[in-house]
N, C-alpha and C positions, 0 to 999 in steps of 0.2 A: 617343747617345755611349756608346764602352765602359766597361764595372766597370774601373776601377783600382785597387781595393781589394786585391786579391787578386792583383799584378801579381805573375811566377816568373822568374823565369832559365832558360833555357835548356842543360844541363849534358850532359857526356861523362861518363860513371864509366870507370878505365882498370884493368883488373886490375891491381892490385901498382903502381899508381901514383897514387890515388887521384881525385882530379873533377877535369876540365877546367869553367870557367862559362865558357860562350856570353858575349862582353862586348854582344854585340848579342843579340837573339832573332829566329831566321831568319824571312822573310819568307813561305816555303815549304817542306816541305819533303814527299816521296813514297815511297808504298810498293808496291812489286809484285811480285807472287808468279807463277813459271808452273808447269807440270806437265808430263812427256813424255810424250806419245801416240806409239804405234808405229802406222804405219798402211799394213797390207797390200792391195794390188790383190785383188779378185777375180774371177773366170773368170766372165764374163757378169752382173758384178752391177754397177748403176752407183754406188755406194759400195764403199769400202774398210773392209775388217777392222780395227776400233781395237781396240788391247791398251794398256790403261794403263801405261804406265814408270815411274812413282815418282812425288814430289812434290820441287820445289826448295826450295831456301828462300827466305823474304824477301828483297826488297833492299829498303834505306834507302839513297835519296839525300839531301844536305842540302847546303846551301851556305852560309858562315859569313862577316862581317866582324867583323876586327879592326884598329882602328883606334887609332893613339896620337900624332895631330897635335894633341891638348891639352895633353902634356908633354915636357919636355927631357932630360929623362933616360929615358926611360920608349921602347924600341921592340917591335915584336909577333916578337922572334926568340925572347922568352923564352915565347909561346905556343906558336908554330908549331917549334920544337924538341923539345917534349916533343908535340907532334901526330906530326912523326917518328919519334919516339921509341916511339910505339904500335904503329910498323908494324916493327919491330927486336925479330928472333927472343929472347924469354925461355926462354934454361937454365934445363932443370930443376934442381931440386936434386939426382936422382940422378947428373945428369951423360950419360945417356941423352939422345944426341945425335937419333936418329931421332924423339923423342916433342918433340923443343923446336918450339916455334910463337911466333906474336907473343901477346899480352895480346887476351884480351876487351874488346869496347869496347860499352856501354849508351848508348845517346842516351835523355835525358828531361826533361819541360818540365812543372812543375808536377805536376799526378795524372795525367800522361799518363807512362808507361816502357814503352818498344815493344818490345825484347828482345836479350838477351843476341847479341853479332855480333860478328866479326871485320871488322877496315878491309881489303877488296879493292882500292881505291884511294885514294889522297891527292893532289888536286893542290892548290899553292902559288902565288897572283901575286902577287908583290910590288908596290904600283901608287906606291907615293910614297913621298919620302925627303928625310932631311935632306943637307944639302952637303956631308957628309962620307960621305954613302953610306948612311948608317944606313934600315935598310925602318921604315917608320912606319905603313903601310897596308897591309894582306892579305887576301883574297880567297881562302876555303879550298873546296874541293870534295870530299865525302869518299862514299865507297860502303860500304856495311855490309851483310856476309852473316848472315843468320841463323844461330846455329849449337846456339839452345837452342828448345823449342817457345813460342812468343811467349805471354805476360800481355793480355786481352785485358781486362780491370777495368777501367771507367773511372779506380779508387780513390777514397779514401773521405774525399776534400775537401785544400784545400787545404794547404801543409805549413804547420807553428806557425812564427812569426818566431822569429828563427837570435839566438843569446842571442853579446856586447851588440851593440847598432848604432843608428845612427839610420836609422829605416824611415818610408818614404810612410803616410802616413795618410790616411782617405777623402777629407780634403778636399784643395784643390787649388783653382786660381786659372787665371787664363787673361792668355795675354802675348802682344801683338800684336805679331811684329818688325817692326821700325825699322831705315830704311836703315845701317849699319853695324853688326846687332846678327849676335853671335855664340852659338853655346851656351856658351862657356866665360864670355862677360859677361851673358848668363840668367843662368846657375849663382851666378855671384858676386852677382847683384841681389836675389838670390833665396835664396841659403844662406850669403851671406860665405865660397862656397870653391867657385873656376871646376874645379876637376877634377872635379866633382859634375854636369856636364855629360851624362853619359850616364843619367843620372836622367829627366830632359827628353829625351834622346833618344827611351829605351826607353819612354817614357808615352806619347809619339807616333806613337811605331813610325819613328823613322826609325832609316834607313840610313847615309846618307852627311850625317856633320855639318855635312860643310862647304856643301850648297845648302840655303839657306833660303832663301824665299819674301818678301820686302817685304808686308806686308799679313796675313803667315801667323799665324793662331790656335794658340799653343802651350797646353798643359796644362801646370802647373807644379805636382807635386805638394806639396802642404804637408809640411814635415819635423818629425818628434814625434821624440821620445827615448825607447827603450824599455830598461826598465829589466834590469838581468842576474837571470836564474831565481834564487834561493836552493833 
């Protein structure tokens, strides 16, 4: 069984706009780098002449959900607006129209930060809604060009718990669902508050709240109370 002790979020850093948190932690995500080769014929040789052409940069793909079918007031346009919002050219302050570009964007997950990039694409699905149209589900696809030389550090251990909150503690329980059992009525059997549902999600690693399994073994993290630094 995995460590849960040291479970992280998932985060976007956005220049000049501070951290997007991953509400889920992706299931995958990839990186691949190519090079250009030039590559000349030669007169009776059966290879060609390669001349190295540069190096490209990294690509970061990733794919994100957001989900907000546990609240009524609560939809993912106030995520995926400032996801927009990353790829929307930032004025300089000189006003130097040819140097403006969009915001830097860092993806990083615990002691992993893979490097400084610019968003080449954003796609958005919107997959569910409430009756008045409101999106409550989203489905993000995002591509990331390298544009600083990448951090290749594993880093040097997990980050210290984020001052106050009530944080997972190593222990933890296990809940077998029940035909009608939901995350939102885990969360409430379990912490007296169903928005707490993505707690149990993320311990699990799931994805999509809404298929659970009859029979299925959930991890229910135990909730401690950590006190604020003086």
């Amino acid at each position: 069984m995995a460590d849960q002790t040291n479970y992280q979020k998932a985060q976007l850093a956005v220049e000049g706009q501070g951290t997007l948190a991953c509400w889920f932690n992706p299931q995958q995500y990839a990186i691949s780098k190519s090079n250009e080769w030039r590559s000349t014929p030669v007169v009776g040789a059966s290879l060609p002449s390669l001349q190295f052409g540069g190096g490209q940069g990294r690509e970061l793909t990733l794919e994100l959900l957001f989900d907000a079918s546990d609240s009524s007031s609560t939809d993912v346009r106030q995520v995926t607006d400032k996801l927009f919002l990353m790829m929307e050219v930032t004025q300089p302050a000189t006003g130097d129209t040819n140097s403006a570009r969009p915001p830097t964007v860092t993806f990083s997950w615990g002691t992993t930060v893979t490097f400084a990039a610019v968003c080449r694409n954003l796609s958005v699905s919107y997959t569910l809604f409430r009756p008045d149209g409101t999106p409550i589900r989203a489905f993000v696809s995002l591509t990331l060009m390298q544009v600083e030389k990448a951090d290749s550090r594993s880093g040097s251990g997990p980050a210290a718990a984020q001052n106050p909150t009530t944080r997972a503690s190593g222990r933890h329980s296990v809940h077998l669902v029940q035909e009608g059992d939901s995350l939102s009525s885990i969360a409430y059997g379990a912490y007296h508050d169903p928005t707490r549902w993505r707690d149990i999600a993320e311990a699990n690693g799931i994805d999509d709240p809404l298929r659970l399994r009859r029979g299925q073994a959930l991890i229910v993290p135990e909730a401690v109370q950590s006190a604020a630094p003086r």
